[in-house]
mmCIF file of the N, C-alpha and C atoms, coordinates in Angstrom:
data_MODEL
# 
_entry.id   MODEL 
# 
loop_
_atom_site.group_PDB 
_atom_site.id 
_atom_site.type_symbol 
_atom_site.label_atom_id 
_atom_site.label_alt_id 
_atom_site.label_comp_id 
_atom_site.label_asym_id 
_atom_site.label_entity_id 
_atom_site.label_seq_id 
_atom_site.pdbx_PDB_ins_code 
_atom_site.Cartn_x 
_atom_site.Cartn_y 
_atom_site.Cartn_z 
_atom_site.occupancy 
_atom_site.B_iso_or_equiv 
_atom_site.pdbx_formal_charge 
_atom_site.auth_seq_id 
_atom_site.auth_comp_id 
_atom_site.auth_asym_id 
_atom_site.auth_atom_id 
_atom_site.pdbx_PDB_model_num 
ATOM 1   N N  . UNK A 1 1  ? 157.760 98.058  72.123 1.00 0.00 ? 1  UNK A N  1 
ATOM 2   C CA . UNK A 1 1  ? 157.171 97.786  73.416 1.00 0.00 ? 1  UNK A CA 1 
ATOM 3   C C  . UNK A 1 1  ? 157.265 99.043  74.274 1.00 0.00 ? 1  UNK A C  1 
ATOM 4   N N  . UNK A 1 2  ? 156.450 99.539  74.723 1.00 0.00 ? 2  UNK A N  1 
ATOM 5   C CA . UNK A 1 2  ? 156.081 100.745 75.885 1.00 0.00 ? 2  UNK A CA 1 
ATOM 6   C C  . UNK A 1 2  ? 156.472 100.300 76.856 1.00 0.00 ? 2  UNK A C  1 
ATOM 7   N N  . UNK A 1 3  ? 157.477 101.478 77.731 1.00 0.00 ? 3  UNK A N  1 
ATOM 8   C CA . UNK A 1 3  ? 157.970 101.146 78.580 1.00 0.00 ? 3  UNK A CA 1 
ATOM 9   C C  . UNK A 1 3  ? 156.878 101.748 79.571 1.00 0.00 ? 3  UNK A C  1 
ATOM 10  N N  . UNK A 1 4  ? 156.952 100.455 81.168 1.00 0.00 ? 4  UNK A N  1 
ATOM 11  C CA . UNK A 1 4  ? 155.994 101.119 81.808 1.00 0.00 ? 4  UNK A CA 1 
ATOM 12  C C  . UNK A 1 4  ? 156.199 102.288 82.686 1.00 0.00 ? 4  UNK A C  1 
ATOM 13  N N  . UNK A 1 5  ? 155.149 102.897 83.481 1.00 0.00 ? 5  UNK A N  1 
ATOM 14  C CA . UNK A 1 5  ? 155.763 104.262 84.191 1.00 0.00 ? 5  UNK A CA 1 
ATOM 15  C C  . UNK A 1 5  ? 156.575 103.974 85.076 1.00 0.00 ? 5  UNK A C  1 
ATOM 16  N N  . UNK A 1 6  ? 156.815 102.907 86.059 1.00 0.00 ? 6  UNK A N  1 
ATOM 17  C CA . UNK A 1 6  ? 157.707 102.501 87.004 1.00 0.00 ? 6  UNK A CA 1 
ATOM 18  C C  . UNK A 1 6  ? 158.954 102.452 86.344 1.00 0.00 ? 6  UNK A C  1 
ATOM 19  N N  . UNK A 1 7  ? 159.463 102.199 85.301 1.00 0.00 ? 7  UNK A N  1 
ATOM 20  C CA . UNK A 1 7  ? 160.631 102.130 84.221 1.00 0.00 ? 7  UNK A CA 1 
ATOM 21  C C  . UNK A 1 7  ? 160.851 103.501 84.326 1.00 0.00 ? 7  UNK A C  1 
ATOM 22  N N  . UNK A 1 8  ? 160.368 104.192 83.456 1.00 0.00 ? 8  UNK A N  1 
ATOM 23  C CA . UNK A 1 8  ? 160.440 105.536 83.161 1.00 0.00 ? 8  UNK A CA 1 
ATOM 24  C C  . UNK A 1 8  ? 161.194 106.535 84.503 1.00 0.00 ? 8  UNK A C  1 
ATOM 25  N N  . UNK A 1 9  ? 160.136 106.769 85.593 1.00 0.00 ? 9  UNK A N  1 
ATOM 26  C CA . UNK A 1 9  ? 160.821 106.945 86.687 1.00 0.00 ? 9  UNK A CA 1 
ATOM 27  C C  . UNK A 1 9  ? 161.443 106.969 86.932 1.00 0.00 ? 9  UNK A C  1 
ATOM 28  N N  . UNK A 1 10 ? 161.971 105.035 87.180 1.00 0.00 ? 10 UNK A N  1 
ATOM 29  C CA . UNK A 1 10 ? 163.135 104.825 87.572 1.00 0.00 ? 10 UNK A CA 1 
ATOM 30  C C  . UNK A 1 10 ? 164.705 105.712 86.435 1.00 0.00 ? 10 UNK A C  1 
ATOM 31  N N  . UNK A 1 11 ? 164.337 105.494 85.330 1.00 0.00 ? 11 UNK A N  1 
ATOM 32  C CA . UNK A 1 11 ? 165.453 106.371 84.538 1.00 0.00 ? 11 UNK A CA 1 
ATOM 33  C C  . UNK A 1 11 ? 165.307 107.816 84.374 1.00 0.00 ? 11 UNK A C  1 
ATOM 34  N N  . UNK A 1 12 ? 164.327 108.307 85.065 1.00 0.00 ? 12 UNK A N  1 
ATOM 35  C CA . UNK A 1 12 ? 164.264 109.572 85.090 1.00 0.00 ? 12 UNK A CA 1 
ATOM 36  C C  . UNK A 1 12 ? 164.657 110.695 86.561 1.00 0.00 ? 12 UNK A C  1 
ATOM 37  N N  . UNK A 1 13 ? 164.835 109.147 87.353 1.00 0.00 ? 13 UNK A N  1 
ATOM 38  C CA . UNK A 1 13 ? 165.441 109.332 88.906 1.00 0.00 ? 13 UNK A CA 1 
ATOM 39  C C  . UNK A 1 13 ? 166.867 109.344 89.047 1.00 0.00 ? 13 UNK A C  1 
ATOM 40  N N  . UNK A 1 14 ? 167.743 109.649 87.907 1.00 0.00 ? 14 UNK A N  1 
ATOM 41  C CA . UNK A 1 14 ? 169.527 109.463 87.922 1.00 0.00 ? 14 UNK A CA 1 
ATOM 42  C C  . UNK A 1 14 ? 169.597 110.804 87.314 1.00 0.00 ? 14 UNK A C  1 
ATOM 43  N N  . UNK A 1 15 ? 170.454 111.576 88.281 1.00 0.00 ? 15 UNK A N  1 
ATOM 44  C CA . UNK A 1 15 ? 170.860 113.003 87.689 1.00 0.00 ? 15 UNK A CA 1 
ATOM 45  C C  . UNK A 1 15 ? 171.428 113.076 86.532 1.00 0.00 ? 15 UNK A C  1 
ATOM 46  N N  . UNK A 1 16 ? 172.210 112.140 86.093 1.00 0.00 ? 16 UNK A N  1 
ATOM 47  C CA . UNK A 1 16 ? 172.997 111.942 84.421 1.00 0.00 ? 16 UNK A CA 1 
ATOM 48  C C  . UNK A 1 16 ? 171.770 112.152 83.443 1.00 0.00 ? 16 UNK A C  1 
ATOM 49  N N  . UNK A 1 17 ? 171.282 111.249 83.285 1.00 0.00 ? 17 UNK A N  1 
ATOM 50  C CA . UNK A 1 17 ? 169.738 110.849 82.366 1.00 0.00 ? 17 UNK A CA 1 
ATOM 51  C C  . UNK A 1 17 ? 169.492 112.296 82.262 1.00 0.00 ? 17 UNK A C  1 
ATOM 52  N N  . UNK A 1 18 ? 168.706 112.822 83.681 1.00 0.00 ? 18 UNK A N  1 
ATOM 53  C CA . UNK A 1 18 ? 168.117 114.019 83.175 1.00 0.00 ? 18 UNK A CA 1 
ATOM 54  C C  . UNK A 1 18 ? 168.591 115.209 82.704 1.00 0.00 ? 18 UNK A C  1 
ATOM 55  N N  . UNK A 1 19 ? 170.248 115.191 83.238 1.00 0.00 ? 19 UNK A N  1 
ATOM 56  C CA . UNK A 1 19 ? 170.707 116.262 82.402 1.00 0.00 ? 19 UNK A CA 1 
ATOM 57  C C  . UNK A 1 19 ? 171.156 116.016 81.040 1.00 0.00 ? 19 UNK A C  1 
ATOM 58  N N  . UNK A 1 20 ? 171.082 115.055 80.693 1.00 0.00 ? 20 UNK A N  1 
ATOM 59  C CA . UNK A 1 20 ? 170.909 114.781 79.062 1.00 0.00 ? 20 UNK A CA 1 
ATOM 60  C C  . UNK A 1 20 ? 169.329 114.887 78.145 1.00 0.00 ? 20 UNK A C  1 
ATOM 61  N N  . UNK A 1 21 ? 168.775 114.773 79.443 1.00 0.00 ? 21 UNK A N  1 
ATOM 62  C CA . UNK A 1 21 ? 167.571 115.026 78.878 1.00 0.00 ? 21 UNK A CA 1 
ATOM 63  C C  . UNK A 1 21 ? 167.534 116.819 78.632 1.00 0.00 ? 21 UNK A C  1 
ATOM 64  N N  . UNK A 1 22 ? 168.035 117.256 79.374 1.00 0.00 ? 22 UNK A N  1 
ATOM 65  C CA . UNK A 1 22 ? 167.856 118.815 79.706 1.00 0.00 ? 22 UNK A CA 1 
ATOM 66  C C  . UNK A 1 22 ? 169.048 119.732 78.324 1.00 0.00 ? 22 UNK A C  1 
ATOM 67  N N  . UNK A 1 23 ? 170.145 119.001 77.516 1.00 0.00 ? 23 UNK A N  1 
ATOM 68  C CA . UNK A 1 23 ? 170.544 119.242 77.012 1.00 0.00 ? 23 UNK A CA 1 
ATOM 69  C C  . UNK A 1 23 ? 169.908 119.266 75.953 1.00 0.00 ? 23 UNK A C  1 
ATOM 70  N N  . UNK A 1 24 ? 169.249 117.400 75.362 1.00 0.00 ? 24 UNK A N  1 
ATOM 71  C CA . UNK A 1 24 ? 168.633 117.496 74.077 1.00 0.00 ? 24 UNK A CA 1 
ATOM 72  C C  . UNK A 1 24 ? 167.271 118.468 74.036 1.00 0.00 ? 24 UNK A C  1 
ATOM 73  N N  . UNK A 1 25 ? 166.269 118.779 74.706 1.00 0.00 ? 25 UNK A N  1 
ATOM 74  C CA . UNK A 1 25 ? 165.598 119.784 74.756 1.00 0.00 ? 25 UNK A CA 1 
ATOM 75  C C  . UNK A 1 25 ? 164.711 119.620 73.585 1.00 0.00 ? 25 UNK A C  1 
ATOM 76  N N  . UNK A 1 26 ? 164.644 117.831 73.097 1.00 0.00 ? 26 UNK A N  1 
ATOM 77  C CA . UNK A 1 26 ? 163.617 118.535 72.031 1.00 0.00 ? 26 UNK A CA 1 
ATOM 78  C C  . UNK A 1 26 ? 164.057 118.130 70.843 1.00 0.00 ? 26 UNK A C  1 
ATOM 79  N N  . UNK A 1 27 ? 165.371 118.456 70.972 1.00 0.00 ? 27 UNK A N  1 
ATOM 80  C CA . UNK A 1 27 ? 166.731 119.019 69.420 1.00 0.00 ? 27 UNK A CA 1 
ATOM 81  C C  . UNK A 1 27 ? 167.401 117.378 69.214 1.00 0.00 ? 27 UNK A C  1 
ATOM 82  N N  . UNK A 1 28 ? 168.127 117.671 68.070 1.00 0.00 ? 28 UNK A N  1 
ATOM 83  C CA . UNK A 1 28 ? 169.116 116.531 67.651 1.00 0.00 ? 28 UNK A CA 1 
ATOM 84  C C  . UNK A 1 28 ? 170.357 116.695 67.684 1.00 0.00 ? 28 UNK A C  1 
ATOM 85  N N  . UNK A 1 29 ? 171.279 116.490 68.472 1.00 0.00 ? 29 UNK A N  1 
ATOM 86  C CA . UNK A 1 29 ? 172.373 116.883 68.777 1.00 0.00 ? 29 UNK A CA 1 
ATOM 87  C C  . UNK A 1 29 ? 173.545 115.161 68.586 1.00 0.00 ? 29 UNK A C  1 
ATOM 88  N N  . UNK A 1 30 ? 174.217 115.568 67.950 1.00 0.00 ? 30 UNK A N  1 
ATOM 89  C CA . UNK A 1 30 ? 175.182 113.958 67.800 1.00 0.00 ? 30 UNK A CA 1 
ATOM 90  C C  . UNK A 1 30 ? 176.099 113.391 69.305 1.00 0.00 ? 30 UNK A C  1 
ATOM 91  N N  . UNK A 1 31 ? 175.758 112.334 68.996 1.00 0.00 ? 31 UNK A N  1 
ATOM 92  C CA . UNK A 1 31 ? 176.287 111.923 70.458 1.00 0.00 ? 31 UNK A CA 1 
ATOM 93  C C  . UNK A 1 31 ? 177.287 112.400 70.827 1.00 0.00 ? 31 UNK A C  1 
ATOM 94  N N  . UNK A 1 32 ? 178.437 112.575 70.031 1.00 0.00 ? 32 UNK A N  1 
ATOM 95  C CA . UNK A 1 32 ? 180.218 113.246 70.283 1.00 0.00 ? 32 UNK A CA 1 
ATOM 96  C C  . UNK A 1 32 ? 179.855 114.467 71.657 1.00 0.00 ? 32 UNK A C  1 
ATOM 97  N N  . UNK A 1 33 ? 178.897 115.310 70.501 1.00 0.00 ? 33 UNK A N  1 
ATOM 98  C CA . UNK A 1 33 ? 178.685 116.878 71.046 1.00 0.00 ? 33 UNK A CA 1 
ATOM 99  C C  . UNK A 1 33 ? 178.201 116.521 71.892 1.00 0.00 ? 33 UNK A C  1 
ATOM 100 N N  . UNK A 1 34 ? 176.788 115.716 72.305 1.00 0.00 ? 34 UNK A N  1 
ATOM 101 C CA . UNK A 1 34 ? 176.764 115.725 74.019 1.00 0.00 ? 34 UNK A CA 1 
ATOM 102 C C  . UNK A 1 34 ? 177.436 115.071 74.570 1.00 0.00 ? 34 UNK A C  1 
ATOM 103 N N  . UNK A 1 35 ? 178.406 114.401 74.443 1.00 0.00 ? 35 UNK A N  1 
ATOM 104 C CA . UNK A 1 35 ? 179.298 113.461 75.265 1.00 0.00 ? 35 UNK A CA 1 
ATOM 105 C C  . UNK A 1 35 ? 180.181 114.504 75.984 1.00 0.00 ? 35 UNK A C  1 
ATOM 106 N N  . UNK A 1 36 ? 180.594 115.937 75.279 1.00 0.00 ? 36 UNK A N  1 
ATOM 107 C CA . UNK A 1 36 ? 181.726 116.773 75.315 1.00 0.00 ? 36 UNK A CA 1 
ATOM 108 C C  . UNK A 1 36 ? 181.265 117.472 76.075 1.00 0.00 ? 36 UNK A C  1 
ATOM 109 N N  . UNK A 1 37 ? 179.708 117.521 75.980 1.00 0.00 ? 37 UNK A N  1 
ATOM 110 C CA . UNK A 1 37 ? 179.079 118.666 77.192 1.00 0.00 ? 37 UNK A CA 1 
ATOM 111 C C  . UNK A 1 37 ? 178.691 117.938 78.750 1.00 0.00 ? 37 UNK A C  1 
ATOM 112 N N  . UNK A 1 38 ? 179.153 116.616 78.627 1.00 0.00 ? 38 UNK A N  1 
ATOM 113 C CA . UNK A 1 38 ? 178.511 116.452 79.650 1.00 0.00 ? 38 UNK A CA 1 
ATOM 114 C C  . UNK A 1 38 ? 180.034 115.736 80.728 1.00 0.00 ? 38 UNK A C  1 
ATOM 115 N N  . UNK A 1 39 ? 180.118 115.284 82.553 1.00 0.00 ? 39 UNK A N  1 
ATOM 116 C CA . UNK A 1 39 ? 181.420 115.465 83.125 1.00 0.00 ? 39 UNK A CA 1 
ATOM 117 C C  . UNK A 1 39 ? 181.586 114.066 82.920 1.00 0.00 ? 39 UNK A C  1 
ATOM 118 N N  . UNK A 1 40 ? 181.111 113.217 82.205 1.00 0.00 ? 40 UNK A N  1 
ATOM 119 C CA . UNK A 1 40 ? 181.229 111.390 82.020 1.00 0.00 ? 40 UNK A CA 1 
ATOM 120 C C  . UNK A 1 40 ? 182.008 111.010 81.121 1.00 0.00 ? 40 UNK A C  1 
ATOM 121 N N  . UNK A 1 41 ? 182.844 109.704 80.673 1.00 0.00 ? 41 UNK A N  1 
ATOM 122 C CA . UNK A 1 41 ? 183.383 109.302 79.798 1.00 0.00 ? 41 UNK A CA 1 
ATOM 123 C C  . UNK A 1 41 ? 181.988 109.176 78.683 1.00 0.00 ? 41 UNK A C  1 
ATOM 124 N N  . UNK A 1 42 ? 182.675 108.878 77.255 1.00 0.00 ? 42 UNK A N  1 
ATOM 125 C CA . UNK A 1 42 ? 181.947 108.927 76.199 1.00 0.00 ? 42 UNK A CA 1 
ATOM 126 C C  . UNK A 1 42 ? 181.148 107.745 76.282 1.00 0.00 ? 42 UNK A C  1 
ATOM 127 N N  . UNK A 1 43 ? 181.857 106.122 77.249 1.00 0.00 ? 43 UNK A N  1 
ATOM 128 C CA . UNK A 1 43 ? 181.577 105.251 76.970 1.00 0.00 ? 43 UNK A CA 1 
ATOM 129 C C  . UNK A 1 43 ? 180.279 105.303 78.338 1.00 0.00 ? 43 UNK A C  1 
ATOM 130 N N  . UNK A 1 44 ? 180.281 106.271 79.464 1.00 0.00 ? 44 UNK A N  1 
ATOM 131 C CA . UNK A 1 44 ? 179.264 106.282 80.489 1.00 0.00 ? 44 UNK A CA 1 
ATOM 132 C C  . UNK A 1 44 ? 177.886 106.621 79.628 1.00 0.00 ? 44 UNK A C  1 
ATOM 133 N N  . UNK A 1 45 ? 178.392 107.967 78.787 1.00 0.00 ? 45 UNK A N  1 
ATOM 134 C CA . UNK A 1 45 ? 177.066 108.468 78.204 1.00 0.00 ? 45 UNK A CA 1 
ATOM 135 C C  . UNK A 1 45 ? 176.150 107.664 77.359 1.00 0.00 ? 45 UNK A C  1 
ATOM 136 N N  . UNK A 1 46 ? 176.729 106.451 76.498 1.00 0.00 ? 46 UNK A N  1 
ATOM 137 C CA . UNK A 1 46 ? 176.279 106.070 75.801 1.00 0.00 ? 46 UNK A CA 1 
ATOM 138 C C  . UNK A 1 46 ? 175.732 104.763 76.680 1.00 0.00 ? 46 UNK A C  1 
ATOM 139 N N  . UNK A 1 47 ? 175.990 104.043 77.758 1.00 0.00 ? 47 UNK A N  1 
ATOM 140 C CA . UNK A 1 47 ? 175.025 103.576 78.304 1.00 0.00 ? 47 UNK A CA 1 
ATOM 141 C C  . UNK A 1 47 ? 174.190 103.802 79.487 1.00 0.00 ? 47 UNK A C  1 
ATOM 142 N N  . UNK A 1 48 ? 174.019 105.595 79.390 1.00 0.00 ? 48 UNK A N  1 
ATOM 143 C CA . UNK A 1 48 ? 172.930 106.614 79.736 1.00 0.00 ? 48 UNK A CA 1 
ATOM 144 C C  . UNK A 1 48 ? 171.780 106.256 79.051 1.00 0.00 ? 48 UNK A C  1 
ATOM 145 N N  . UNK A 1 49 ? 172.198 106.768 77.510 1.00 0.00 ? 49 UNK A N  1 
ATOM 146 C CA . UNK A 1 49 ? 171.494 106.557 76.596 1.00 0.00 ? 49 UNK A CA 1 
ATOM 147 C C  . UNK A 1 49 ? 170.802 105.188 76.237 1.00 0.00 ? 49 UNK A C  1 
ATOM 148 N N  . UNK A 1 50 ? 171.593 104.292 76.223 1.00 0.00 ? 50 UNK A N  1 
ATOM 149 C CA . UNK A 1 50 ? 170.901 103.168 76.411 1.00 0.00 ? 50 UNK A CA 1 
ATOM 150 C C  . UNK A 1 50 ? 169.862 102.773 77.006 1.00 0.00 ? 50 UNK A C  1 
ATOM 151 N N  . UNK A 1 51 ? 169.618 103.332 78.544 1.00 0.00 ? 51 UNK A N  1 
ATOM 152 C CA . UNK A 1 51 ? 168.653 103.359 79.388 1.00 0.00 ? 51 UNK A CA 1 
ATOM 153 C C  . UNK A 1 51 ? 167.640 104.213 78.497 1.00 0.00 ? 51 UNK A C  1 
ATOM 154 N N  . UNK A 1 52 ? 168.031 105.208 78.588 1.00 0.00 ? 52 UNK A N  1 
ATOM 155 C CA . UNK A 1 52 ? 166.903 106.153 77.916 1.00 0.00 ? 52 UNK A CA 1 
ATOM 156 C C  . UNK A 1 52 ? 166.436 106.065 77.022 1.00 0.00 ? 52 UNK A C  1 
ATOM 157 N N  . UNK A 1 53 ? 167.063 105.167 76.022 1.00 0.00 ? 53 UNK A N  1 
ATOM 158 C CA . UNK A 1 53 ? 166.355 104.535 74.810 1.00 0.00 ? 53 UNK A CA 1 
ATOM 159 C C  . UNK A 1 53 ? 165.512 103.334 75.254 1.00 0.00 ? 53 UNK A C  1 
ATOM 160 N N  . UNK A 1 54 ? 165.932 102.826 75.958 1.00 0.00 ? 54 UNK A N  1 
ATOM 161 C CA . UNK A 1 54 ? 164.954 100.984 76.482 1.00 0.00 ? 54 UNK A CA 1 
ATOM 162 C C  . UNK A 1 54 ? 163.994 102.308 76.828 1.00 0.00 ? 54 UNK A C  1 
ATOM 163 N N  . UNK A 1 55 ? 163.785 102.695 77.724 1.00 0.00 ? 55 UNK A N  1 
ATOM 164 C CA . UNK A 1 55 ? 162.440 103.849 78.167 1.00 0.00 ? 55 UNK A CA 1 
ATOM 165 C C  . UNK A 1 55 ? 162.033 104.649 76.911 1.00 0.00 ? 55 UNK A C  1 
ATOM 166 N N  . UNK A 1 56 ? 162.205 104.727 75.884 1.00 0.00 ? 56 UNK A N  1 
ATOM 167 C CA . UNK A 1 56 ? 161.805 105.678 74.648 1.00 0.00 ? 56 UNK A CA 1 
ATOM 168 C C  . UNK A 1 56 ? 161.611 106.831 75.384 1.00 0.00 ? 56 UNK A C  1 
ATOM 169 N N  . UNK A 1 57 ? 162.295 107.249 75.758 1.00 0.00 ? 57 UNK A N  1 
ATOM 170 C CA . UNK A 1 57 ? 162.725 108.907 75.903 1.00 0.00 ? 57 UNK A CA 1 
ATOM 171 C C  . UNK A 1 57 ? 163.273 109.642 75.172 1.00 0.00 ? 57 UNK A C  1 
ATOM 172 N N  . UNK A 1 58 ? 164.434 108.789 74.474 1.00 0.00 ? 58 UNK A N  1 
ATOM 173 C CA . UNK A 1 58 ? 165.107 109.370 73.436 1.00 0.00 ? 58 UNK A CA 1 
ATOM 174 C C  . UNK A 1 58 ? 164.966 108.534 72.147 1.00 0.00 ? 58 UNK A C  1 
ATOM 175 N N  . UNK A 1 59 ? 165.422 108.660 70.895 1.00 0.00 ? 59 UNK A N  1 
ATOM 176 C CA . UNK A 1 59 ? 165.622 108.091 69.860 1.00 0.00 ? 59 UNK A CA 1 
ATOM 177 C C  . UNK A 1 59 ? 166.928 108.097 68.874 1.00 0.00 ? 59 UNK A C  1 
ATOM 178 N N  . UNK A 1 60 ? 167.410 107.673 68.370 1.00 0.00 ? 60 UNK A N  1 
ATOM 179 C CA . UNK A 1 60 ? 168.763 107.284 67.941 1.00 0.00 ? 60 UNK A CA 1 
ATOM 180 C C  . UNK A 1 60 ? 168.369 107.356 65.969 1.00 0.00 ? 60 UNK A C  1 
ATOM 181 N N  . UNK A 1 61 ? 169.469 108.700 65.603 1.00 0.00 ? 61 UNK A N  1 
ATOM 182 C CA . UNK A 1 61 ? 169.221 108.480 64.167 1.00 0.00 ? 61 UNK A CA 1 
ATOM 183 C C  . UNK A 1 61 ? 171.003 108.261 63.610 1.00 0.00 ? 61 UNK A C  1 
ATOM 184 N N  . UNK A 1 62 ? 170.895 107.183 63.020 1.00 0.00 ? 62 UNK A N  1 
ATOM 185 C CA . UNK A 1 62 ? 172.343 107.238 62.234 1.00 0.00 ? 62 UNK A CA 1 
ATOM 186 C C  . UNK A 1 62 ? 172.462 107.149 60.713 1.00 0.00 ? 62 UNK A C  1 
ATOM 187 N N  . UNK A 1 63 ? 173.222 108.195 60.709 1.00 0.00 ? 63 UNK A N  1 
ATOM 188 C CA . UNK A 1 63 ? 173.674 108.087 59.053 1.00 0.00 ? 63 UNK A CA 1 
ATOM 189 C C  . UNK A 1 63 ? 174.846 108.419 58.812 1.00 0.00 ? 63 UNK A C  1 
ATOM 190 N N  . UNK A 1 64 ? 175.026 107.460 58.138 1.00 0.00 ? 64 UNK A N  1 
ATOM 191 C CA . UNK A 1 64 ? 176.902 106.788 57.801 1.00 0.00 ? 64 UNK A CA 1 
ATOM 192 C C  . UNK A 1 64 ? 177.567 106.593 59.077 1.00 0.00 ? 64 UNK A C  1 
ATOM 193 N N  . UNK A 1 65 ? 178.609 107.118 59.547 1.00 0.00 ? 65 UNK A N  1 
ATOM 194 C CA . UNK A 1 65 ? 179.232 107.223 60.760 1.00 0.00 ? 65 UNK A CA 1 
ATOM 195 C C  . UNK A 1 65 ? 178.720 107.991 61.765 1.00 0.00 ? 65 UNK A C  1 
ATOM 196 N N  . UNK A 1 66 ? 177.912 109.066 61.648 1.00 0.00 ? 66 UNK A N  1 
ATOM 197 C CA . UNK A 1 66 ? 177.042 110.207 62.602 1.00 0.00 ? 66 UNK A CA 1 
ATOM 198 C C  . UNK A 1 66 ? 175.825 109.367 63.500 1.00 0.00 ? 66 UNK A C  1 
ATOM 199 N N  . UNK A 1 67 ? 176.336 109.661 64.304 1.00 0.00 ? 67 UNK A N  1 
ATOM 200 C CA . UNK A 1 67 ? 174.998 108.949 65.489 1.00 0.00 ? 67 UNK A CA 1 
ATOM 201 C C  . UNK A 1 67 ? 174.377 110.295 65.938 1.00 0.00 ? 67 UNK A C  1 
ATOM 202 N N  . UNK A 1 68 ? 173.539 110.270 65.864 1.00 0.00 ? 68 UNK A N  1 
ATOM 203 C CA . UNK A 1 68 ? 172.577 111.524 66.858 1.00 0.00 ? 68 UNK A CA 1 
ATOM 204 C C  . UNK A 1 68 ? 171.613 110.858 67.517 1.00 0.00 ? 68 UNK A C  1 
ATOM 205 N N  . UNK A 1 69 ? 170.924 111.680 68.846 1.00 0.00 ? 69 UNK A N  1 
ATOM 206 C CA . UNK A 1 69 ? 170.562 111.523 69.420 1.00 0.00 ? 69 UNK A CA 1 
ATOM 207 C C  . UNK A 1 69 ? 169.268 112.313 69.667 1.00 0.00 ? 69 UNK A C  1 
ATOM 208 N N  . UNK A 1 70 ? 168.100 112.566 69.824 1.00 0.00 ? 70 UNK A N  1 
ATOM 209 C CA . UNK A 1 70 ? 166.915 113.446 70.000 1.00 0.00 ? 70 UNK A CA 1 
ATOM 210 C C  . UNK A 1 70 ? 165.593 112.939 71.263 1.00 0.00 ? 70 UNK A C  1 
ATOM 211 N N  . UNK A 1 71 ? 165.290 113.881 71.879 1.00 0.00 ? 71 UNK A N  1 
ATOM 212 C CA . UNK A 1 71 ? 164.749 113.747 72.978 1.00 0.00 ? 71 UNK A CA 1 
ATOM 213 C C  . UNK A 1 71 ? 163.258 113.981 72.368 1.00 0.00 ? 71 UNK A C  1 
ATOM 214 N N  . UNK A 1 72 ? 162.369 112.959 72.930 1.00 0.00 ? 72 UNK A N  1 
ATOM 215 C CA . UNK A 1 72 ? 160.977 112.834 72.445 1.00 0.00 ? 72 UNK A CA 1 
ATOM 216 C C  . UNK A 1 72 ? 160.030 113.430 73.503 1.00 0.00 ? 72 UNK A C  1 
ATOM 217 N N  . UNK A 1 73 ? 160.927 114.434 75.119 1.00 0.00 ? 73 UNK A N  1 
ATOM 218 C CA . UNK A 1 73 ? 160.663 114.962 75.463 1.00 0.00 ? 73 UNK A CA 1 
ATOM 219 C C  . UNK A 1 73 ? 160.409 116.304 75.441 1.00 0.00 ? 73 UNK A C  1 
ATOM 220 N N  . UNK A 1 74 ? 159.642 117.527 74.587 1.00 0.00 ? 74 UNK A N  1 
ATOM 221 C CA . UNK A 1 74 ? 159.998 118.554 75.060 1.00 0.00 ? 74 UNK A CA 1 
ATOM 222 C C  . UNK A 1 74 ? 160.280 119.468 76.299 1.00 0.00 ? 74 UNK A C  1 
ATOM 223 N N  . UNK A 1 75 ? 161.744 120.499 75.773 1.00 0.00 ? 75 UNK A N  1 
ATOM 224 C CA . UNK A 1 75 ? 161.608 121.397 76.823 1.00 0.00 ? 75 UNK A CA 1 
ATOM 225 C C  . UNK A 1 75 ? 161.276 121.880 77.686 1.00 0.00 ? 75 UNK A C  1 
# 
């Protein structure tokens, strides 16, 4: 389901979101590593991400124990 632009916005209007957006850049980076780069608990970032996934901004790849994370925004 496509999220609509009023959605989007709205998760693109929280300084957290976008500087995670501004980290993934594009790239696939595992959640740990941006959790470490960013000033939030591990458990804030991941329902950052959450948002940003209900908005398909980002996308979520896991294999075995490795979660990564990749921005469907470019740079």
């Amino acid at each position: 389901m496509s999220a609509t632009a009023a959605v989007v916005l709205d998760a693109l209007g929280d300084a957290t979101r976008r500087a995670i957006l501004e980290k993934l850049a594009g790239r696939l980076l595992e959640v740990g590593v941006l959790a470490d780069q960013l000033p939030i608990s591990p458990p804030a970032v991941s329902q950052q991400l959450r948002v940003l996934e209900d908005t398909e901004l980002v996308v979520e790849s896991v294999s075995g124990t490795r979660r990564c994370i990749a921005s469907i925004v470019r740079g």
